[in-house]
Backbone as CSV, one residue per row, in Angstrom:
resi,resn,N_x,N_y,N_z,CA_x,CA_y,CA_z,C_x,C_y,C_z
1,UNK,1.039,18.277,-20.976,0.885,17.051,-21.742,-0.157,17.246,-22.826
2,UNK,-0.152,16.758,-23.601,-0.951,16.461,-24.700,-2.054,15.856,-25.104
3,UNK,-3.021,15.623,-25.057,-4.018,15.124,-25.467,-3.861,13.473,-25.538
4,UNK,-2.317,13.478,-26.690,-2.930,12.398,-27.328,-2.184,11.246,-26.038
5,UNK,-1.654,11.186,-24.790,-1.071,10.670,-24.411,-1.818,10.525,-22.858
6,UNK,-3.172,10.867,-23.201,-3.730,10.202,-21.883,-4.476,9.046,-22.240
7,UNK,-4.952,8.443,-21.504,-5.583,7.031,-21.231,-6.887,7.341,-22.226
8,UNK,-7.886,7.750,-22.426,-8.926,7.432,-23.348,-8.102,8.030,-24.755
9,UNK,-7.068,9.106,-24.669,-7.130,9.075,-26.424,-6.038,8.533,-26.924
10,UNK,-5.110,7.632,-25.736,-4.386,6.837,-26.536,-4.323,5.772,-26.731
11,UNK,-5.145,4.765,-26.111,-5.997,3.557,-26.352,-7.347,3.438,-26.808
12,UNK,-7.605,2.513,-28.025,-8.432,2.027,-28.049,-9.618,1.474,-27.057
13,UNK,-11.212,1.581,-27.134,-11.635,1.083,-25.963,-11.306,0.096,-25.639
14,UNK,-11.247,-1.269,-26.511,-10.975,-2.595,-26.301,-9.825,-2.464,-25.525
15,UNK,-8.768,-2.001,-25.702,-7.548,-2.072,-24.960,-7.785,-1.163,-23.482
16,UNK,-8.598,-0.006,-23.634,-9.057,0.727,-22.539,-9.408,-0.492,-21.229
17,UNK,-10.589,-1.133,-22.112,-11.270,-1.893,-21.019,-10.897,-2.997,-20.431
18,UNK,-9.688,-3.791,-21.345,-8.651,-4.702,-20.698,-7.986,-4.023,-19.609
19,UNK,-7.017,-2.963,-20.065,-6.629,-2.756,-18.879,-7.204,-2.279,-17.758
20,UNK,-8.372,-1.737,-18.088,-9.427,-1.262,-16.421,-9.315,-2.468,-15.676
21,UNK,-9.414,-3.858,-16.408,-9.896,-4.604,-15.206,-8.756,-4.998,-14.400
22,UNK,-7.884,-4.318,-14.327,-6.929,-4.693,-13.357,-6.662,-3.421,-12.169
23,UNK,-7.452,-2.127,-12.402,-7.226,-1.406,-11.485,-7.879,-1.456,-9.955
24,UNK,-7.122,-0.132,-9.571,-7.581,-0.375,-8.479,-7.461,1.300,-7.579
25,UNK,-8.564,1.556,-7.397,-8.807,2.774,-6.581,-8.132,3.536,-5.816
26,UNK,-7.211,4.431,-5.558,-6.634,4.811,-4.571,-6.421,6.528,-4.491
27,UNK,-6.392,6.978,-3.653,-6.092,8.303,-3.082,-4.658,8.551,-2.580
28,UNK,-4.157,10.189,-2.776,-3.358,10.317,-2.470,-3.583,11.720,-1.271
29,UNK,-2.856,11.876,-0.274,-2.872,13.318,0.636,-1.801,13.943,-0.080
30,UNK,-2.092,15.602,0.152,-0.889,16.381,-0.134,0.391,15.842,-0.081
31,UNK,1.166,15.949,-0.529,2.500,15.735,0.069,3.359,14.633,0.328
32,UNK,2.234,13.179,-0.267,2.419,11.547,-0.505,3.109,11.901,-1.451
33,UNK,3.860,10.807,-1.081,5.489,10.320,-2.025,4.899,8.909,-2.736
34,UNK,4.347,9.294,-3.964,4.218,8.153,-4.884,4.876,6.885,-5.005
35,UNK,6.524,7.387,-5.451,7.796,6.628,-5.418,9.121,7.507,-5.549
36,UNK,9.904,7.170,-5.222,11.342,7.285,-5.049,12.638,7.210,-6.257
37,UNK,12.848,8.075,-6.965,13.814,7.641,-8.099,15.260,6.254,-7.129
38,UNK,15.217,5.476,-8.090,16.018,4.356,-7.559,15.243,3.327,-7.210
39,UNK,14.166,3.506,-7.254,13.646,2.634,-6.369,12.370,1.367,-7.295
40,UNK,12.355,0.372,-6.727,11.832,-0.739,-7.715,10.644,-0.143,-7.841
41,UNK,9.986,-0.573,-9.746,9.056,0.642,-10.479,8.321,-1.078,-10.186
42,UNK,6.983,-1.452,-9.391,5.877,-1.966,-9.372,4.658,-2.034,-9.373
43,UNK,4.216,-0.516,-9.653,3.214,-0.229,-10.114,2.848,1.131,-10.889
44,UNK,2.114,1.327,-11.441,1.652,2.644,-11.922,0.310,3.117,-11.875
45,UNK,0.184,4.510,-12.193,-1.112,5.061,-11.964,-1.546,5.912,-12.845
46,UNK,-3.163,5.742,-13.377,-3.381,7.001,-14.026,-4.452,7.625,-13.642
47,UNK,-4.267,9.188,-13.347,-4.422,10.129,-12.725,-5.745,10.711,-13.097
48,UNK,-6.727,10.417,-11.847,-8.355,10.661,-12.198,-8.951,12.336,-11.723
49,UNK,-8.080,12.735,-10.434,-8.321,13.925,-9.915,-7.367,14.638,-9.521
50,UNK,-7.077,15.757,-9.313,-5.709,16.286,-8.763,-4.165,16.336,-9.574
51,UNK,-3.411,16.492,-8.897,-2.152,16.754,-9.669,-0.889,16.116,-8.958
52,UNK,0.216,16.041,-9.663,1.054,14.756,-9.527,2.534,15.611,-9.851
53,UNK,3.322,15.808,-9.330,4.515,16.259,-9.755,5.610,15.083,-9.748
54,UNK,6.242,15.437,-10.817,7.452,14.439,-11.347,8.726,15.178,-10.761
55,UNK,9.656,14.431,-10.084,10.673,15.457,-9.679,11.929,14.460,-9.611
56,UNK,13.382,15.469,-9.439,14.774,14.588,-9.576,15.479,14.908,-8.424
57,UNK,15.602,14.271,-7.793,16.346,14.405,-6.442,17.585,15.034,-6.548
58,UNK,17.780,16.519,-5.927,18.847,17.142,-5.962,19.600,17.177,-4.555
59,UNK,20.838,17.146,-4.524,21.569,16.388,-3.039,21.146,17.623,-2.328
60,UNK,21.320,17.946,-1.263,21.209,19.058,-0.659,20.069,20.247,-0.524
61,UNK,19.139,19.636,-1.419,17.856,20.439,-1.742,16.803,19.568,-1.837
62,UNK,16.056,20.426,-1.891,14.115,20.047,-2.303,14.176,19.384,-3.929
63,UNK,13.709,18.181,-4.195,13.587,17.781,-5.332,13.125,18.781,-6.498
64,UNK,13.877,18.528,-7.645,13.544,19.958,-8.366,12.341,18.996,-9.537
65,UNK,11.586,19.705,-9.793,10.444,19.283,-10.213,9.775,19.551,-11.426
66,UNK,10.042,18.642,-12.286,10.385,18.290,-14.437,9.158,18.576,-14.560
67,UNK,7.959,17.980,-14.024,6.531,17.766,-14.926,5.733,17.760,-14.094
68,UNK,4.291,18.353,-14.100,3.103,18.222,-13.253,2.208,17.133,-14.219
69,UNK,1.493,16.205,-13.766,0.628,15.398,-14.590,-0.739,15.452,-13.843
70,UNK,-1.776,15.592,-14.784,-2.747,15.348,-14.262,-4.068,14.727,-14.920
71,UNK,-5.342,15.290,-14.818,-6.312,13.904,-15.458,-5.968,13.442,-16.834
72,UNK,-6.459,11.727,-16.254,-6.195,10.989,-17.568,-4.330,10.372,-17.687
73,UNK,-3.781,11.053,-17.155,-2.226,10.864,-17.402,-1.372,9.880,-16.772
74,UNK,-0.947,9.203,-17.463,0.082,8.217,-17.111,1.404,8.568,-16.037
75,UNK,1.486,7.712,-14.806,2.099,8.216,-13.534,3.211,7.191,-13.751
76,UNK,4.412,7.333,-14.351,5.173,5.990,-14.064,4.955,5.680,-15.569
77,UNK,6.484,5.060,-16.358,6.395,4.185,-17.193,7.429,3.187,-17.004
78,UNK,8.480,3.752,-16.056,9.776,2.348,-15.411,9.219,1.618,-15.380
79,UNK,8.409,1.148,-15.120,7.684,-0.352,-14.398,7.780,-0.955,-16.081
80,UNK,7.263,-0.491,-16.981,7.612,-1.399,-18.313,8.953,-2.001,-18.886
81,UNK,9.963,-1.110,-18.682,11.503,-1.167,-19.290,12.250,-2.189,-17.660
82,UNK,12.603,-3.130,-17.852,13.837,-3.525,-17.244,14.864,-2.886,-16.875
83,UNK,15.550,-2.282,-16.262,15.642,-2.956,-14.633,13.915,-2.823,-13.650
84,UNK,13.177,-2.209,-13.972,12.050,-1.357,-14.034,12.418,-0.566,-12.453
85,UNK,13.039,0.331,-12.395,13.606,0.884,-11.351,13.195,2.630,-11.600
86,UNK,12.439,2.764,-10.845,12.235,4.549,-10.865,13.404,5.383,-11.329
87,UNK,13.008,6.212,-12.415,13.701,7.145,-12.947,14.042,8.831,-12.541
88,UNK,12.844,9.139,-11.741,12.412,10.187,-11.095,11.618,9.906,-9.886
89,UNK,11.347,10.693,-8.611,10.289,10.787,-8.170,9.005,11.207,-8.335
90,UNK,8.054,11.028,-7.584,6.554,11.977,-7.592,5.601,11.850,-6.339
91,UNK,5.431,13.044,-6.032,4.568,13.224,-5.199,3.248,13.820,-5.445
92,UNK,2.537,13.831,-4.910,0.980,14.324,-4.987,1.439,16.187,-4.463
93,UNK,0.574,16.501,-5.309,0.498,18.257,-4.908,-0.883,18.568,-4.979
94,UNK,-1.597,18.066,-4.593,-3.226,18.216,-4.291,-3.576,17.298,-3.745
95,UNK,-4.614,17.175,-3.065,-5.650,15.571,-2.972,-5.193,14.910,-4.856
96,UNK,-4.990,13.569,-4.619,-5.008,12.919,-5.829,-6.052,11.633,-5.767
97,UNK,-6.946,11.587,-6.570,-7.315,10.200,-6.917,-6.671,9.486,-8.149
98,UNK,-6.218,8.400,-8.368,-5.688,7.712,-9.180,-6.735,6.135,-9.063
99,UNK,-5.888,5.929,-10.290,-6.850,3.964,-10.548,-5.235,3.727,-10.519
100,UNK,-4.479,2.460,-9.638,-3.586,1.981,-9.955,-3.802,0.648,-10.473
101,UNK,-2.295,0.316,-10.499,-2.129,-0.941,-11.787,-1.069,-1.433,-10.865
102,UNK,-1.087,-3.070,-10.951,0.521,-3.299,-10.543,0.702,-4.368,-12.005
103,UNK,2.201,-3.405,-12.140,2.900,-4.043,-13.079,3.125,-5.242,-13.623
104,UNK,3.385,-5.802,-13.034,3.678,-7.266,-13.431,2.233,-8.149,-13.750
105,UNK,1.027,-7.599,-12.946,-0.047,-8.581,-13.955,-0.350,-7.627,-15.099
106,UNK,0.234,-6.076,-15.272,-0.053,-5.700,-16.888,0.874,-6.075,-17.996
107,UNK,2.191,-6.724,-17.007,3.050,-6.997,-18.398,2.607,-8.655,-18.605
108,UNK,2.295,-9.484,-17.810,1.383,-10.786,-17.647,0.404,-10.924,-19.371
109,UNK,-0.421,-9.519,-18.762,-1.581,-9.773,-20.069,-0.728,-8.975,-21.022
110,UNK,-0.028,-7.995,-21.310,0.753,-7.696,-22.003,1.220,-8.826,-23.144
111,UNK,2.105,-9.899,-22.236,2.785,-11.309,-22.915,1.528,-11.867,-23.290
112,UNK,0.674,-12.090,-22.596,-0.237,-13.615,-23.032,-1.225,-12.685,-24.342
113,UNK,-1.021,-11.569,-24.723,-2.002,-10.946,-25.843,-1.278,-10.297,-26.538
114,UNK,-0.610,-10.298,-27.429,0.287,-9.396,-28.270,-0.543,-7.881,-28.493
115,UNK,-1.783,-8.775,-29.409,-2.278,-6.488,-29.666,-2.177,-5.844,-28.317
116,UNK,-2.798,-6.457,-27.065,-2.922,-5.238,-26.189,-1.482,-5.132,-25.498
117,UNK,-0.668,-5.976,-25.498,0.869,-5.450,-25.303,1.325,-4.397,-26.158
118,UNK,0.659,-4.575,-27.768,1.553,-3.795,-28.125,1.014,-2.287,-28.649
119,UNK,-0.804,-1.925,-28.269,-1.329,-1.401,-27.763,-0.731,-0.461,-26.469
120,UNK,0.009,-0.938,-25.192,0.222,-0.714,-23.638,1.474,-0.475,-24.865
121,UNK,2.682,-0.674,-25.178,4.242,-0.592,-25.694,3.911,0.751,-26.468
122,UNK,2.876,1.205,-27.320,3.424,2.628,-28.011,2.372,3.764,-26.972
123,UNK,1.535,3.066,-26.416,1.300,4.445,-25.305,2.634,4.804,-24.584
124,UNK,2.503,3.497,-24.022,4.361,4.220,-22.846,5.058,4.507,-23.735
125,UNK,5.231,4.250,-25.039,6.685,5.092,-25.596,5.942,6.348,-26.148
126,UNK,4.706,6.526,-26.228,4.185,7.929,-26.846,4.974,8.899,-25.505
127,UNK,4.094,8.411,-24.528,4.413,9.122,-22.921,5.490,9.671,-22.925
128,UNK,6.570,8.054,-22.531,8.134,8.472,-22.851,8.770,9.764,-23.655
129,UNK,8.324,9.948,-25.232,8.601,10.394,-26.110,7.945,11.897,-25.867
130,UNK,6.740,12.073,-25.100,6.158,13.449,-25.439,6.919,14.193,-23.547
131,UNK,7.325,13.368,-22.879,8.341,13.995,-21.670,9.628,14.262,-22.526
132,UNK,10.190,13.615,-23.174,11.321,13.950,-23.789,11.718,15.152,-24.365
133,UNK,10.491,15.587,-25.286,10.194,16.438,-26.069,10.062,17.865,-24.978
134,UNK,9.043,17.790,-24.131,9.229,18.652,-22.823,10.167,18.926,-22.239
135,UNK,11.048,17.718,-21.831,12.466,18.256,-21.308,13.640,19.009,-22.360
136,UNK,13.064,18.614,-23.415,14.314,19.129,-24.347,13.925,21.307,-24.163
137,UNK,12.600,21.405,-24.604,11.862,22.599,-24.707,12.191,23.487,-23.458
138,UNK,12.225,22.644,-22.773,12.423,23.789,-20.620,14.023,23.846,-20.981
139,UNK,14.614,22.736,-21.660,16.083,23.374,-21.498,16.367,24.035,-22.291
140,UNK,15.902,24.052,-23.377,16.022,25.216,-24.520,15.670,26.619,-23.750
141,UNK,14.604,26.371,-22.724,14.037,27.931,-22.694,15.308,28.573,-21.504
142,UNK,15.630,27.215,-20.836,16.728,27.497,-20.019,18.010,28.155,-20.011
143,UNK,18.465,27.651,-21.153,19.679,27.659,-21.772,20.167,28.355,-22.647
144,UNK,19.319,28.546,-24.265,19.216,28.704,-25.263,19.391,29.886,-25.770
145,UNK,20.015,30.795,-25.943,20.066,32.227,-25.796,18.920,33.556,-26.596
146,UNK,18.033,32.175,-27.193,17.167,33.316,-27.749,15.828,31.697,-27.589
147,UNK,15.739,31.603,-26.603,14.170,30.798,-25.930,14.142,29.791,-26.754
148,UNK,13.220,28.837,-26.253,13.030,27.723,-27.345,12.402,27.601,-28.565
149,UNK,11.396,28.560,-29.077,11.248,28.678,-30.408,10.576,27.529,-30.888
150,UNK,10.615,27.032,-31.890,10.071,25.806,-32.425,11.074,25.003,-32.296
151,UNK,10.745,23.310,-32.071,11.647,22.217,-32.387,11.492,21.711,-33.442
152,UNK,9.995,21.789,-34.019,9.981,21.237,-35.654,10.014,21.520,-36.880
């Protein structure tokens, strides 16, 4: 991940410190199952210690596993988009500390404040947009018969 798509360098403090006040402390053990692709997106987390794997449930196998995230990084952006239904899984692959959020009082202050909604709306689509960009690059290197090279 990128720099610009963790929590201090892609918010403003003002918007930083709105949304702090809704977190909330939590730990993860090895091997905790964050959430479940399919499954209702009600909260999110961003990632203070440790590491976080993003993964896609393959039938018959061990979830195969898109993205590692770690400090500073946004865990979850379903919870913003409607149906808000997990897109992937994630589990913890270290001790994790995280600050969570539950969704619905960030889309709450989201509605009742336009800047910091729309502040919270181009981080998650930065997020969105810089996984995209990643998945396109692993399949290039996958696929591509002479590696992925530049995309721009």
């Amino acid at each position: 991940m990128t720099s610009a798509t963790t929590l201090t360098a892609a918010l403003e403090p003002v918007h930083r410190e709105r949304l702090m006040q809704l977190d909330r402390e939590v730990s993860f053990e090895v091997g905790t199952r964050l959430f479940e692709e399919g499954r209702h997106a009600d909260r999110f987390w961003i990632v203070r210690t440790g590491s976080v794997a993003l993964d896609l449930h393959v039938p018959g196998r061990r979830p195969a596993v898109i993205e590692t995230l770690g400090h500073g990084e946004l865990v979850g952006w379903s919870w913003h988009f409607p149906p808000y239904l997990w897109h992937l899984g994630a589990e913890a692959i270290s001790p994790v500390r995280t600050w969570e959020f539950d969704a619905e009082a960030v889309r709450a202050m989201c509605a009742a404040d336009p800047e910091f909604g729309r502040a919270i709306a181009v981080w998650v689509g930065r997020v969105v947009a810089q996984r995209l960009h990643a998945s396109r690059v692993r399949l290039l290197d996958l696929y591509a018969p002479y590696g992925s090279g530049s995309l721009t």
